[in-house]
C-alpha positions as a LaTeX table, in Angstrom:
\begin{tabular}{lrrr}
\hline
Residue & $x$ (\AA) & $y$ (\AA) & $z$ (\AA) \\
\hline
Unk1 & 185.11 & 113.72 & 74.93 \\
Unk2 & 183.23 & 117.10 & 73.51 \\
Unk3 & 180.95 & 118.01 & 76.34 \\
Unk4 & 178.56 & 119.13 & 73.13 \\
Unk5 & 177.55 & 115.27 & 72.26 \\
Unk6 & 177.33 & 113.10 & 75.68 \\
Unk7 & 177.14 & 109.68 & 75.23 \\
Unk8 & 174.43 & 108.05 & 75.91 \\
Unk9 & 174.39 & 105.80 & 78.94 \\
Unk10 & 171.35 & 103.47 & 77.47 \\
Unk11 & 173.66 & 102.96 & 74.50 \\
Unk12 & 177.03 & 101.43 & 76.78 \\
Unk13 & 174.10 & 99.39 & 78.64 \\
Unk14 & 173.14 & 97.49 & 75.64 \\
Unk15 & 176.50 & 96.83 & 74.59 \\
Unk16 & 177.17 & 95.56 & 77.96 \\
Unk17 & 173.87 & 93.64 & 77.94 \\
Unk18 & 175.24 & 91.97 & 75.15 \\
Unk19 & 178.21 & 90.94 & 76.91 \\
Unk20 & 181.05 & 93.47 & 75.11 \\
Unk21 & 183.83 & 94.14 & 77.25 \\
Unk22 & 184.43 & 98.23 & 77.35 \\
Unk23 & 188.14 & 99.08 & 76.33 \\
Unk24 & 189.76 & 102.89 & 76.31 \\
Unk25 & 192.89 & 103.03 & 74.03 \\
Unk26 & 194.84 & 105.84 & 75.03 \\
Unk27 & 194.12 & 109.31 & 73.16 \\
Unk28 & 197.96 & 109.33 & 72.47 \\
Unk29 & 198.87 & 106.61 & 70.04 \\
Unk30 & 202.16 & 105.36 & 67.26 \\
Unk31 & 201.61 & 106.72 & 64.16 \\
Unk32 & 202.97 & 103.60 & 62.66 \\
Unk33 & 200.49 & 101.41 & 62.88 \\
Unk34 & 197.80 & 103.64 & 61.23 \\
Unk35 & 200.23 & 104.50 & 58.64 \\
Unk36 & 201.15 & 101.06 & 57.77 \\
Unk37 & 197.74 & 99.72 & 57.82 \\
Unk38 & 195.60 & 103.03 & 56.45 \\
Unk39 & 197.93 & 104.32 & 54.20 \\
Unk40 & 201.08 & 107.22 & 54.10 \\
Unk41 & 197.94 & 109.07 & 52.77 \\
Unk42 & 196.56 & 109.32 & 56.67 \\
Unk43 & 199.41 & 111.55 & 57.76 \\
Unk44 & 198.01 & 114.63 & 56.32 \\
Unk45 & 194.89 & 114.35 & 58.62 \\
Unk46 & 196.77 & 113.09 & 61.26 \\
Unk47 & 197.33 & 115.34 & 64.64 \\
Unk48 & 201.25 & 114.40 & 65.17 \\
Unk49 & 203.95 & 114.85 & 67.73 \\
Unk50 & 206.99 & 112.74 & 68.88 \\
Unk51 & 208.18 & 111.50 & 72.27 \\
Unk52 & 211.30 & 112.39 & 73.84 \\
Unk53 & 213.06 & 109.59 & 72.24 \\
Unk54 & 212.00 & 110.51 & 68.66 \\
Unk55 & 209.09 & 107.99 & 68.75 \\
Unk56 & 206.48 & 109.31 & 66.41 \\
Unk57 & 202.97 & 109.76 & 67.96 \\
Unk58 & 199.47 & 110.60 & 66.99 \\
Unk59 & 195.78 & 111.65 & 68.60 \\
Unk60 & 194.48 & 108.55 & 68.13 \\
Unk61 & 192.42 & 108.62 & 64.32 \\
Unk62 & 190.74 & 105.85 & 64.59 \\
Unk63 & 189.25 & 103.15 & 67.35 \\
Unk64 & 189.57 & 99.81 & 65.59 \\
Unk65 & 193.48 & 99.49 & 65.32 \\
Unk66 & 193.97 & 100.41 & 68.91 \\
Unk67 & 191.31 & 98.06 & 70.18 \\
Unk68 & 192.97 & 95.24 & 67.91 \\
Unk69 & 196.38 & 96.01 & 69.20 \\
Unk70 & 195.14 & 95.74 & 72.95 \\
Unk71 & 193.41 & 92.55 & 72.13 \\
Unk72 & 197.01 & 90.97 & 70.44 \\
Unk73 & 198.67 & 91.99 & 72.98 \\
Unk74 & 196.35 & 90.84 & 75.97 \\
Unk75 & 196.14 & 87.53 & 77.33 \\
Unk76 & 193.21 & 86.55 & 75.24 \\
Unk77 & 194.18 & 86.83 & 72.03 \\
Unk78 & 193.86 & 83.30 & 71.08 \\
Unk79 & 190.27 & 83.33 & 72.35 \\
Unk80 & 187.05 & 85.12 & 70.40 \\
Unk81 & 186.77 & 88.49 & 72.36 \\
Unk82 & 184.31 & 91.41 & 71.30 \\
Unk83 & 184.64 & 95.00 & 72.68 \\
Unk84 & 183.46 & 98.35 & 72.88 \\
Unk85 & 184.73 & 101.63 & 72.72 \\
Unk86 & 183.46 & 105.40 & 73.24 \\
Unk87 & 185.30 & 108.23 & 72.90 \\
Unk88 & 186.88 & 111.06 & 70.68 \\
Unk89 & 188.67 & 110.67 & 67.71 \\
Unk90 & 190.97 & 113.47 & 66.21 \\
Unk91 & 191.40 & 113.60 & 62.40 \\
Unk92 & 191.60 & 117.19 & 60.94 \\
Unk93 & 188.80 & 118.13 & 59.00 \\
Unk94 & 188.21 & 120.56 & 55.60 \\
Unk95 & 185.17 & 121.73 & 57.84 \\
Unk96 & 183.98 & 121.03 & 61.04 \\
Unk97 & 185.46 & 120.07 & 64.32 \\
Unk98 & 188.69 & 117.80 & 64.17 \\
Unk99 & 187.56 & 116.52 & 67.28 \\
Unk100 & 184.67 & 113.66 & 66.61 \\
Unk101 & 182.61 & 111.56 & 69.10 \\
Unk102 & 182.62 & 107.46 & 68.21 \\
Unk103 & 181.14 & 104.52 & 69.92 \\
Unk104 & 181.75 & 101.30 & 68.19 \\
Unk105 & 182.17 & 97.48 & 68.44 \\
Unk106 & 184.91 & 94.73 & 67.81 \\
Unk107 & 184.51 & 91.37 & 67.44 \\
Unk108 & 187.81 & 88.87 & 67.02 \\
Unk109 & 188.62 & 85.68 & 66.52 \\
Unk110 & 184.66 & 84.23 & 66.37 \\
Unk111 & 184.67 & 80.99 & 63.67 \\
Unk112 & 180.81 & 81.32 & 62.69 \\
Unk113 & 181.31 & 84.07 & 60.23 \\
Unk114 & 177.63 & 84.49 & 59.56 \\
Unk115 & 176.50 & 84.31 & 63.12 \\
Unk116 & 179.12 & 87.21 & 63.83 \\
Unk117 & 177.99 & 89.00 & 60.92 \\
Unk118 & 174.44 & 88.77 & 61.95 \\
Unk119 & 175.02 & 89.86 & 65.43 \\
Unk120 & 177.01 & 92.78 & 64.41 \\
Unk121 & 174.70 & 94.00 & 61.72 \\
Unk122 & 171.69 & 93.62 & 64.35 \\
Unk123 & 173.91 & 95.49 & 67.29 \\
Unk124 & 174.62 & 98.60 & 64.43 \\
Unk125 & 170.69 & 98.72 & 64.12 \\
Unk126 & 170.15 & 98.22 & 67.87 \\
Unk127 & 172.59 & 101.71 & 68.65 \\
Unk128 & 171.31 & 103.37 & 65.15 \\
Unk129 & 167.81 & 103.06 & 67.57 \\
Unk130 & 168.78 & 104.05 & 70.48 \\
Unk131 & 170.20 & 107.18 & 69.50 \\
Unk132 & 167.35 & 107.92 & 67.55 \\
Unk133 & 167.51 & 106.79 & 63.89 \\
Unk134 & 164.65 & 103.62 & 64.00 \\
Unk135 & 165.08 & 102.76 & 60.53 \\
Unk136 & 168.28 & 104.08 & 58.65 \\
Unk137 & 169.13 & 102.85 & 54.78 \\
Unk138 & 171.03 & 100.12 & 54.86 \\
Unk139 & 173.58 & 99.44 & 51.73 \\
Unk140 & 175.42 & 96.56 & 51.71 \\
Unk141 & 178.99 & 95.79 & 49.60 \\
Unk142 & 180.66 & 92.63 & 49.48 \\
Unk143 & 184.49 & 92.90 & 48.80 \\
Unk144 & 184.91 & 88.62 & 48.69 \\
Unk145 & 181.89 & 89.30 & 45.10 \\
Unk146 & 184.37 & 91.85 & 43.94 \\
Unk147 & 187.77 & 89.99 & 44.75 \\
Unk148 & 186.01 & 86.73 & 42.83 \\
Unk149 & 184.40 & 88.90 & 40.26 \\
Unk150 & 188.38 & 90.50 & 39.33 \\
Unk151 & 189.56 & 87.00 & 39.93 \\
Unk152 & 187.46 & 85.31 & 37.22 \\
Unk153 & 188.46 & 87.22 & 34.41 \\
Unk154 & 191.97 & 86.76 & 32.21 \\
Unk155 & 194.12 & 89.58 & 32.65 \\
Unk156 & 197.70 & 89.71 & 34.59 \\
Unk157 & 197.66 & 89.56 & 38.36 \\
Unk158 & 199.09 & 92.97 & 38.76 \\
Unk159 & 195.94 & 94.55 & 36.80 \\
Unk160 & 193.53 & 92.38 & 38.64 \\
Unk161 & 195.18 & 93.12 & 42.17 \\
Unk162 & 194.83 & 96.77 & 41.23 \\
Unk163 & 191.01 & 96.76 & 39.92 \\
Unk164 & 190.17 & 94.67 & 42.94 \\
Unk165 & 191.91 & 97.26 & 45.21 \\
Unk166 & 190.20 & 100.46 & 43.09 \\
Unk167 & 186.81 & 99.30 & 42.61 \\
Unk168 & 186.93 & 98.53 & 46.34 \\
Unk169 & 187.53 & 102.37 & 47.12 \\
Unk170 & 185.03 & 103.39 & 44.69 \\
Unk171 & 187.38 & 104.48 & 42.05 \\
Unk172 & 186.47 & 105.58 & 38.41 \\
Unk173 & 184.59 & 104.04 & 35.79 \\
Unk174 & 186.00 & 100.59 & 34.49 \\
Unk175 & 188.02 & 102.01 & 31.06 \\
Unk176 & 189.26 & 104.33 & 33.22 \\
Unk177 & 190.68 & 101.73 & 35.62 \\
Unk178 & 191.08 & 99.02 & 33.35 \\
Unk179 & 193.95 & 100.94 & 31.09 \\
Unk180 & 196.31 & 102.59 & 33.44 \\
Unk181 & 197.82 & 104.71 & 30.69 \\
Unk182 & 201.57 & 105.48 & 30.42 \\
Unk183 & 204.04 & 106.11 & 33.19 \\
Unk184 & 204.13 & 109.30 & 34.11 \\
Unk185 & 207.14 & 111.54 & 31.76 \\
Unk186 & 209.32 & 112.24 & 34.54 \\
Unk187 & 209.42 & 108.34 & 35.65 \\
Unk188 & 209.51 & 107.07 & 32.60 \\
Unk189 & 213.35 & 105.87 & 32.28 \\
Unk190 & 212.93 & 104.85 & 35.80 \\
Unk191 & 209.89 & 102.35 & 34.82 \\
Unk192 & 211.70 & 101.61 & 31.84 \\
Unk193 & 215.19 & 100.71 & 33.55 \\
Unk194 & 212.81 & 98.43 & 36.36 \\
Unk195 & 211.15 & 96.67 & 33.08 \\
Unk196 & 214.66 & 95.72 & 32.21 \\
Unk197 & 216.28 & 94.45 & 35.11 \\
Unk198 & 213.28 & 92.50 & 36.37 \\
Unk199 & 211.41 & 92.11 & 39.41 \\
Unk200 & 214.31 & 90.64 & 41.58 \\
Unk201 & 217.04 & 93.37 & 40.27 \\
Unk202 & 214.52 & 95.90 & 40.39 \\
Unk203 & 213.61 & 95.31 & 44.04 \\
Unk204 & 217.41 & 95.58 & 45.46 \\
Unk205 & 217.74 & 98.16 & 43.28 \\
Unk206 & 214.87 & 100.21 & 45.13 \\
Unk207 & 215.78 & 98.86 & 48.77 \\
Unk208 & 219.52 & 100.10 & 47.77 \\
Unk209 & 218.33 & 103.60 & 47.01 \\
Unk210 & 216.10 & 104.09 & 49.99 \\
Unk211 & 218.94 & 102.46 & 52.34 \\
Unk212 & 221.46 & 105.29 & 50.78 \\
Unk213 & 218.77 & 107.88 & 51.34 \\
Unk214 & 218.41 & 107.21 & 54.67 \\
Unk215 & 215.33 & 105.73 & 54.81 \\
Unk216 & 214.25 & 103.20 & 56.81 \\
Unk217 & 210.27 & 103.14 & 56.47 \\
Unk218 & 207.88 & 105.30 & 54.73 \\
Unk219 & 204.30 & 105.05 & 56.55 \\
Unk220 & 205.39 & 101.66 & 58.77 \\
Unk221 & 205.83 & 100.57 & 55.19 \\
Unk222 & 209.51 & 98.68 & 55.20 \\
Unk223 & 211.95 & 99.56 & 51.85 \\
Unk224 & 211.41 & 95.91 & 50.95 \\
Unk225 & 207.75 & 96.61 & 51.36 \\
Unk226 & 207.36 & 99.73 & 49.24 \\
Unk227 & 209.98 & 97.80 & 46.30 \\
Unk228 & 206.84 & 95.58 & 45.86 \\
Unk229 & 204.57 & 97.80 & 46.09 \\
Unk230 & 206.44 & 100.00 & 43.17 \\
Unk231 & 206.77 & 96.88 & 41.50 \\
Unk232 & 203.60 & 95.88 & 41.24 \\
Unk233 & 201.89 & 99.08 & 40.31 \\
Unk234 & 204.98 & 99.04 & 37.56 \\
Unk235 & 203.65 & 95.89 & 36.34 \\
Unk236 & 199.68 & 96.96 & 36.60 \\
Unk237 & 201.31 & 99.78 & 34.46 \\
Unk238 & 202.90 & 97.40 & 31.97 \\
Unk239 & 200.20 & 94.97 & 31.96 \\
Unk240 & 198.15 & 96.30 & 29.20 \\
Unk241 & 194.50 & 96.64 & 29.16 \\
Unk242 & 191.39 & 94.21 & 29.82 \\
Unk243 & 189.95 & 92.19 & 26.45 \\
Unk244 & 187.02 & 93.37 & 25.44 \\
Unk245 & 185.35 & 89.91 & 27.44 \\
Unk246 & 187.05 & 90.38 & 30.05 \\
Unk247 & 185.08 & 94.36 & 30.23 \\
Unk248 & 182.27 & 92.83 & 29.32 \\
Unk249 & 181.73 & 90.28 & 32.58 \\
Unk250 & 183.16 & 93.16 & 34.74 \\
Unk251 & 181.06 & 95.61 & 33.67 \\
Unk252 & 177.95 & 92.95 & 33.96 \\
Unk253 & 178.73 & 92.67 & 37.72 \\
Unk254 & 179.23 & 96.57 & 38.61 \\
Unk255 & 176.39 & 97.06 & 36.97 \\
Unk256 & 174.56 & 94.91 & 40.02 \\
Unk257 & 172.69 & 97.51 & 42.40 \\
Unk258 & 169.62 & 97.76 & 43.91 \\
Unk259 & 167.71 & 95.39 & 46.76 \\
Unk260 & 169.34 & 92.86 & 48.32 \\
Unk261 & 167.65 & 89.95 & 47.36 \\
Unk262 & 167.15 & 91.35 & 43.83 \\
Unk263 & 170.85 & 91.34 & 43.75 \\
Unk264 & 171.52 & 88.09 & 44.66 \\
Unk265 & 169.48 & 86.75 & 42.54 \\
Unk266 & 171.35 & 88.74 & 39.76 \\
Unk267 & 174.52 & 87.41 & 41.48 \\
Unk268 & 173.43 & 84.17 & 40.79 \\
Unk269 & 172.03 & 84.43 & 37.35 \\
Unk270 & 175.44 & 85.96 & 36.27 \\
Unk271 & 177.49 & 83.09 & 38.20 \\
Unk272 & 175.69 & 80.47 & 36.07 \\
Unk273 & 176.25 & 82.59 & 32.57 \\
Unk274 & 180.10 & 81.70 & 33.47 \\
Unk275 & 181.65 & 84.55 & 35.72 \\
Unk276 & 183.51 & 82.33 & 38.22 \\
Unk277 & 181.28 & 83.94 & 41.39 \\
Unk278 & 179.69 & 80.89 & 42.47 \\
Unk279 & 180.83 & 80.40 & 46.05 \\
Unk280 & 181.38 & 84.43 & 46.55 \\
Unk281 & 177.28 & 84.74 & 45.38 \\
Unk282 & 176.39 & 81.67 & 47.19 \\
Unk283 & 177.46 & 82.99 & 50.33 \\
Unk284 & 175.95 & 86.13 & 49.76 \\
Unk285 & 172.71 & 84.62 & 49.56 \\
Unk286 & 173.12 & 82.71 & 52.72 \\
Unk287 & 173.61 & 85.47 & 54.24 \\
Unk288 & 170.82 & 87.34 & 53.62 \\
Unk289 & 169.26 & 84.45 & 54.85 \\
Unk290 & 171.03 & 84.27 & 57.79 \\
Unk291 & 169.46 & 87.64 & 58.50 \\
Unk292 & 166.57 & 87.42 & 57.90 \\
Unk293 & 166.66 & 84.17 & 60.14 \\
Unk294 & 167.56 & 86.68 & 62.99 \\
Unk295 & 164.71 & 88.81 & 61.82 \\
Unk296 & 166.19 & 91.52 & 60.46 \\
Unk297 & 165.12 & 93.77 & 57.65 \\
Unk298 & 166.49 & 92.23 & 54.43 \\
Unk299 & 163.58 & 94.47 & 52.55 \\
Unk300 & 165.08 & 97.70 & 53.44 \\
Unk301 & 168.52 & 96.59 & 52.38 \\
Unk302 & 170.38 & 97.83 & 49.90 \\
Unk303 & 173.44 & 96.11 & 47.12 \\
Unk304 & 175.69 & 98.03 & 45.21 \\
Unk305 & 178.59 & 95.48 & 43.53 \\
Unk306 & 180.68 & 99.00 & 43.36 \\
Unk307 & 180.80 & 99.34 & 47.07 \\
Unk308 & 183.38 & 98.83 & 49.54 \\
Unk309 & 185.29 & 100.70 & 52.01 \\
Unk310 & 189.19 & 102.40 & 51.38 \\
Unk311 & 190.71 & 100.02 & 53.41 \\
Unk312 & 192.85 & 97.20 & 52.36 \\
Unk313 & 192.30 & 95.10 & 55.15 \\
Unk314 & 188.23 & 94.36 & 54.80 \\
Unk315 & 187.81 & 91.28 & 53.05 \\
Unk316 & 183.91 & 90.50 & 52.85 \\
Unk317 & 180.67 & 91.90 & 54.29 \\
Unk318 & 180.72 & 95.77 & 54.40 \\
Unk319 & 177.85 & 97.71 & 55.30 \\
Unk320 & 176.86 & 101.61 & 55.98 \\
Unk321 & 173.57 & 102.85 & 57.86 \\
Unk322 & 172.38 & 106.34 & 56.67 \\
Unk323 & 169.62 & 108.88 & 57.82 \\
Unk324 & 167.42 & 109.27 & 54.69 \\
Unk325 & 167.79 & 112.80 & 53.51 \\
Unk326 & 170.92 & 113.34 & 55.52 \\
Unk327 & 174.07 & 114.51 & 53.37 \\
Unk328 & 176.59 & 114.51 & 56.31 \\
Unk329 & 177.87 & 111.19 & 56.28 \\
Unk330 & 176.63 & 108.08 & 57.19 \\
Unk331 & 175.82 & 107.36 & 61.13 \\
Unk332 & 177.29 & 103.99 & 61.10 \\
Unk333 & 179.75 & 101.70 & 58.88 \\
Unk334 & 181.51 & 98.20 & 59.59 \\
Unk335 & 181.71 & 95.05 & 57.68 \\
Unk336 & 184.43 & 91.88 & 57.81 \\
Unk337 & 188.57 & 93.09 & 58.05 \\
Unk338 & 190.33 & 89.32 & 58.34 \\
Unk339 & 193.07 & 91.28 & 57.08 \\
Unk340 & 193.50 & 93.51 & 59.66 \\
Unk341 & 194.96 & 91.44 & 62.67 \\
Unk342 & 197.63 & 90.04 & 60.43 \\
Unk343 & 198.71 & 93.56 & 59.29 \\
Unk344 & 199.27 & 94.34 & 62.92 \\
Unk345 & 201.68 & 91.69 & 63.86 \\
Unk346 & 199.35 & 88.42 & 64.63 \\
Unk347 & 201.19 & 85.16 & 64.17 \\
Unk348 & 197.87 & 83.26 & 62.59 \\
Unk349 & 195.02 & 84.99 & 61.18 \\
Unk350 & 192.22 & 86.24 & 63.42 \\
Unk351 & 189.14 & 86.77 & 61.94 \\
Unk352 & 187.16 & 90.55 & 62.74 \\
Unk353 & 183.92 & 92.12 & 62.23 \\
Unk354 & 183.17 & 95.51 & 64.03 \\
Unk355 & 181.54 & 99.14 & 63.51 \\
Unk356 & 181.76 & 102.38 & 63.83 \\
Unk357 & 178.50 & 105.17 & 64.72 \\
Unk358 & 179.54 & 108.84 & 64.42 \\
Unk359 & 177.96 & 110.05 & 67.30 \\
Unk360 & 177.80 & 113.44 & 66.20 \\
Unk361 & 175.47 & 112.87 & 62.85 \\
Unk362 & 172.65 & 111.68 & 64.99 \\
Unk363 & 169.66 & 113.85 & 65.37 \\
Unk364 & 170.12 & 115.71 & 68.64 \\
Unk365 & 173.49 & 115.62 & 68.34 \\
Unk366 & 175.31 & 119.98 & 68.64 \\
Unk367 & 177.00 & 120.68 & 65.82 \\
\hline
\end{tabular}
């Protein structure tokens, strides 16, 4: 840890008065399974080295896969277990120190999904005060309204797995994303030749040619599992783009930002007009109630349909708190990843809600 931003002991008490077992992940981690899960796109930020065996390694990037891996891998991980973590993280940076101070929270396996929602949103708030940020802007996404949303229009599952996945990372506008153009010159006969064989030729075909070349994973990513993933963005490629009613109820629903209850009751009004997002916006609603239940400030919050975080593996609730004024980053960011435990080898799904504070964006903090 940077002796230039300490961690606050009053900040571990209250995550130990709320009965969070502390966990320290080693600083020297596998590369595979942030590759795998975060994308071959990591490795250029990565800090990477190898054993004396070969084994790939990493500074550890990132809290929440190590924490999950600890908690597969212990005893408990059956049972609903939260955590906590403190520590550095080392990603490198255009600007800035590579080295970056994190506290955070995990929270597996817990059933009551809005209970565990609630008490992680009110936690993030908790440590936003302590470290002195009282009442940060608080914008809320919802990547379950988006995944219905995509899910309710017609268009071919490859487009509508790949405008799920791109409006979730904040991608362009929705012509843009909605007509993926044509294949790029040089792959051209390739995509053409994959066209023809079909998807079961074409994906021996692509496992062959990696297996000749030598390779035996790209990113933790298996040659079976990039042939699908070729396929697939092949096929978004092929599939054509949306109808002009299909844009129109997409474009109704991105168009959905401003307060939270506002929203919902947008949500709702556009649910009824036909856009299949009647259980998605109905549990959206309940859980704003939920929290304001708990009493937290559902008047300060913020919707955007648009946002979501670049990870595959969240899969509901996501959330970011923010110092108004500040343009460094947001001091805190979480939300729902039932994704997430699966990707790392679980035999069952495990649900998980957690999140992240950026210790060194709070005021105080050196820089």
């Amino acid at each position: 840890m940077s002796p230039l931003v300490p961690i606050p002991s009053t900040l571990l008490d209250r995550f130990e008065a709320a009965g969070l077992r502390r966990v320290e992940p080693s600083i020297l981690q596998p590369s595979e399974p942030f590759l795998h899960v975060m994308g071959e796109e990591l490795r250029q930020r990565m800090f990477l080295t190898s054993d004396a065996e070969g084994r790939e390694l990493c500074l550890r990037p990132d809290f929440t896969i190590p924490v999950a891996r600890a908690h597969l891998a212990g005893p408990d991980a059956a049972a609903a277990r939260a955590y906590f973590y403190a520590g550095p993280i080392f990603r490198q940076r255009r600007s800035g120190p590579s080295e970056t101070p994190q506290a955070g929270v995990e929270s597996f396996g817990r059933a009551d999904s809005l209970a565990c929602e609630t008490e992680m949103l009110a936690l993030a708030l908790e440590a936003c005060a302590t470290l002195g940020v009282a009442e940060p802007h608080i914008q809320l996404g919802d990547l379950g309204l988006i995944a219905a949303a995509v899910e309710a229009v017609d268009a071919p599952d490859a487009l509508k797995r790949r405008l799920t996945r791109e409006i979730a990372y904040g991608g362009a506008t929705l012509d843009a994303l909605a007509d993926p153009g044509p294949a790029p010159q040089e792959l051209e006969g390739l995509f053409a030749a994959l066209d023809a064989a079909g998807p079961k030729a074409a994906r021996a075909v692509i496992e062959d040619v990696l297996s000749l070349a030598g390779i035996a994973a790209v990113g933790g990513r298996t040659p079976a599992e990039i042939a699908d993933r070729f396929i697939e963005q092949n096929a978004a490629r092929s599939a054509g783009a949306l109808d002009d009613e299909a844009r129109r109820a997409l474009n109704a629903f991105l168009a959905i930002e401003g307060g939270a209850r506002e929203a919902a009751d947008r949500l709702a009004a556009l649910a009824s007009s036909g856009l299949g997002l009647g259980a998605a916006a109905e549990a959206f609603a309940a859980r704003l109630d939920a929290f304001e239940a708990a009493g937290l400030p559902v008047n300060r919050m913020r919707f955007s349909a648009r946002f979501g975080r670049r990870l595959d593996y969240y899969t509901g609730l996501v959330f970011e708190l923010s110092q108004p004024g500040q343009a460094e980053g947001p001091l805190a960011g979480g939300g729902r990843y039932d994704r997430l435990l699966s990707a790392l080898g679980a035999p069952s799904p495990v649900t998980g809600v957690g999140f992240s504070l950026w210790l060194d964006r709070f005021p105080g903090a050196a820089r």
